[in-house]
C-alpha positions as CSV (number, residue, x, y, z in Angstrom):
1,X,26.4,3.6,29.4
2,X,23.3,2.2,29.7
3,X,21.3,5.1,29.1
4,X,23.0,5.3,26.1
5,X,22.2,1.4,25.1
6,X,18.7,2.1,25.8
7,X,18.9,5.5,23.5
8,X,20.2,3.4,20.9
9,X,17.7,0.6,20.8
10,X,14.7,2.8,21.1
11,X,16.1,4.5,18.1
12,X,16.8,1.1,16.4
13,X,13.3,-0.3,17.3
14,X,12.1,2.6,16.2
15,X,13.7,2.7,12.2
16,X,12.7,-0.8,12.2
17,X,9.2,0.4,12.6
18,X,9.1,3.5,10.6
19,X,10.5,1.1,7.4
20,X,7.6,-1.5,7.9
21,X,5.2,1.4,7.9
22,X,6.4,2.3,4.4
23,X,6.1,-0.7,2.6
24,X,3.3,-1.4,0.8
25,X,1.1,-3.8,1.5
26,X,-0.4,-5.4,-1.9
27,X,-3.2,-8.1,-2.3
28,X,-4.7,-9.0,-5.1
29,X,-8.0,-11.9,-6.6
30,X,-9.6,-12.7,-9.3
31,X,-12.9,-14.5,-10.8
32,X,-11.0,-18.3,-11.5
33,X,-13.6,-18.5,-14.2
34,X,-12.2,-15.6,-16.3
35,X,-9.7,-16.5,-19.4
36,X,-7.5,-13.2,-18.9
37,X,-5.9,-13.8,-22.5
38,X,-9.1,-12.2,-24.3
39,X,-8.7,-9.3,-22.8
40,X,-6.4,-7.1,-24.8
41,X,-8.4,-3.5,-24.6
42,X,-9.4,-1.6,-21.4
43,X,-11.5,1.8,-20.8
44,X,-11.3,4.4,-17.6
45,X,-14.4,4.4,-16.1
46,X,-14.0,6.3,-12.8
47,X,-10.7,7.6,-10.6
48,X,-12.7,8.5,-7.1
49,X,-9.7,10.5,-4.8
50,X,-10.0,12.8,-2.1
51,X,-7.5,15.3,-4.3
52,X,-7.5,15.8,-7.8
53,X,-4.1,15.9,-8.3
54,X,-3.8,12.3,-8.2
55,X,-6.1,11.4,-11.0
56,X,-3.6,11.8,-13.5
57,X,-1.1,10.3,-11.5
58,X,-3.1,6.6,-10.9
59,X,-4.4,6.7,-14.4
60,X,-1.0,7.0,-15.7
61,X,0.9,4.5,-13.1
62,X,-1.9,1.7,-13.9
63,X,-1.6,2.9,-17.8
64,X,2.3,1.7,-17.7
65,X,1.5,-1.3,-15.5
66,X,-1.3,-2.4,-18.3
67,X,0.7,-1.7,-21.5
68,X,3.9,-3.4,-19.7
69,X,1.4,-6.6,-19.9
70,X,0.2,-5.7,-23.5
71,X,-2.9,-4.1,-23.2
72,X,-3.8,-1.4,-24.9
73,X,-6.3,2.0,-23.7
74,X,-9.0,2.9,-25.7
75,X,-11.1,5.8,-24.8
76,X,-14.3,3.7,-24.7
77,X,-15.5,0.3,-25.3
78,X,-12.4,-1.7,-24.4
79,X,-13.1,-5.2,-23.7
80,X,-12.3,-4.1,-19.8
81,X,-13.4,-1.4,-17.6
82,X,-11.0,0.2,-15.1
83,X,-12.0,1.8,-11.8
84,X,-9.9,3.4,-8.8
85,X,-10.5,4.3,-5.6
86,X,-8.4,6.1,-3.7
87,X,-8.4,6.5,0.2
88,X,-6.7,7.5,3.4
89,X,-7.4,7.1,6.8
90,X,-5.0,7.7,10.1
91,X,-3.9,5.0,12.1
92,X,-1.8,5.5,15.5
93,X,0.5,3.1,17.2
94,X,2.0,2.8,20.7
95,X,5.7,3.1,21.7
96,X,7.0,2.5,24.9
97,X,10.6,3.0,25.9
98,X,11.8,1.6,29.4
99,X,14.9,3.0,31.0
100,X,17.3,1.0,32.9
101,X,14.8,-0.9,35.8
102,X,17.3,-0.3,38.4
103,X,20.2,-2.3,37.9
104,X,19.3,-5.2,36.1
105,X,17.7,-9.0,37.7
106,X,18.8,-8.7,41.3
107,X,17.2,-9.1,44.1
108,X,16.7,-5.4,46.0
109,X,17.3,-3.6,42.6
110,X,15.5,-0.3,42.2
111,X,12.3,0.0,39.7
112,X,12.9,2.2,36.7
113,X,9.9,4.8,34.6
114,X,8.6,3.9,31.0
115,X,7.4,6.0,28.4
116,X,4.6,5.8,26.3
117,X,4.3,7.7,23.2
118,X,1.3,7.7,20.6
119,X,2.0,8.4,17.0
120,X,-0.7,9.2,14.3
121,X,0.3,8.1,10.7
122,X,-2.0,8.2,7.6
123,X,-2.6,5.4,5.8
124,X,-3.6,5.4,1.9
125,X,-5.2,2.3,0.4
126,X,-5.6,2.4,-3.8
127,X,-8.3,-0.4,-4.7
128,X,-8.0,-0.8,-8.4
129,X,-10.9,-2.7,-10.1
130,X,-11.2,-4.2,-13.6
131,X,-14.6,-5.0,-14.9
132,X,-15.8,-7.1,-17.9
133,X,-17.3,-4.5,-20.0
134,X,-20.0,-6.5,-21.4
135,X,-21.6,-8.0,-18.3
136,X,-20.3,-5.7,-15.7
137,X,-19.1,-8.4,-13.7
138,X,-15.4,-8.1,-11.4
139,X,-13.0,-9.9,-12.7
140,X,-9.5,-8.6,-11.1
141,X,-8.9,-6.8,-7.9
142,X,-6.0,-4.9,-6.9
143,X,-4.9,-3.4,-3.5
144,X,-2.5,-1.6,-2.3
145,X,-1.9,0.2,1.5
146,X,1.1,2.2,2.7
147,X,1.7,5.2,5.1
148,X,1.5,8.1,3.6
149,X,4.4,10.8,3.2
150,X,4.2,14.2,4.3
151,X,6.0,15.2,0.6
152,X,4.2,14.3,-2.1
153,X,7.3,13.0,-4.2
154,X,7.9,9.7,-1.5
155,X,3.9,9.5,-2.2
156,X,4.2,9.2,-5.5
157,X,7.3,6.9,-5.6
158,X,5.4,4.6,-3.5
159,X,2.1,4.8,-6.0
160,X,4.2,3.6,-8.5
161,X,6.2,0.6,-6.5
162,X,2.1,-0.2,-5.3
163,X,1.2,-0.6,-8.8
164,X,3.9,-2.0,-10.2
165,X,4.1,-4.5,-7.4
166,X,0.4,-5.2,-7.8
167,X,0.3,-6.2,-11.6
168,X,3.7,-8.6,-11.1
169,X,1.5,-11.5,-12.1
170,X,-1.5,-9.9,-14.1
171,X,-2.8,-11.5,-15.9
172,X,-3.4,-14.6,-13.7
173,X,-3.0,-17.5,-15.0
174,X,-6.4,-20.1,-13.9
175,X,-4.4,-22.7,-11.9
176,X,-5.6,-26.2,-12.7
């Protein structure tokens, strides 16, 4: 029975884990100075990603996010530039599992094993960028980490919850 209670919460602990790991983690800032409200027009200026694949696939999840708040792509000369970077990197945690420790808190009761496990994940981070098009400067930054899939359809589900998620309140609104 108690190897079986010790099964089941590894295995619980474990889920709980694995679903943290998934979510995405989103930040974003912006230059307080900035009045986001004359902004209506944006240009591309650069997708960096390890696979090409997913050029298309940013452009068009931050396209939806940026027409959803009313702006509108031009091919050039918007009054924003838009750049993405795309990278991965693997991360690895620890998990140890204890069995039963002999018998519980007695006095005289027997000592029990652990096990240690390491697990590798990838982790992808999409840093999106908008840029006043007349002096260059950053005006909005956008992040957003998660673990990586092994298919590429849970990737791209969690691209687009990332992006979504990380234009909820675009444009800021200067708090004063």
């Amino acid at each position: 029975m108690n190897v079986r209670r010790t099964i089941l919460s590894s295995l619980g602990i474990a889920l709980f884990v694995a679903a943290g790991l998934s979510a995405e983690d989103v930040k974003t800032d912006y230059d307080r100075r900035i009045d986001f409200h004359l902004y209506h027009t944006y240009s591309w200026q650069k997708v960096r990603t390890a696979d090409p694949l997913w050029v298309d696939r940013i452009k068009s999840a931050v396209d939806a996010a940026l027409a959803a708040k009313g702006w509108t792509r031009v091919d050039s000369d918007g009054d924003a530039a838009v750049v993405a970077i795309e990278m991965a990197h693997n991360q690895q945690t620890l998990n140890t599992f204890y069995d039963n420790f002999g018998g519980g808190w007695r006095w005289g009761g027997g000592f029990g094993t652990s096990t240690t496990n390491v697990e590798t994940y990838k982790v992808g981070t999409l840093v999106v960028d908008l840029f006043d098009a007349k002096t260059k400067g950053l005006i909005w930054r956008g992040s957003a980490s998660g673990t990586l899939s092994n298919k590429s359809d849970s990737n791209i589900k969690n691209l687009d919850r990332g992006i979504q998620k990380m234009f909820e309140h675009f444009p800021p609104v200067p708090k004063n």
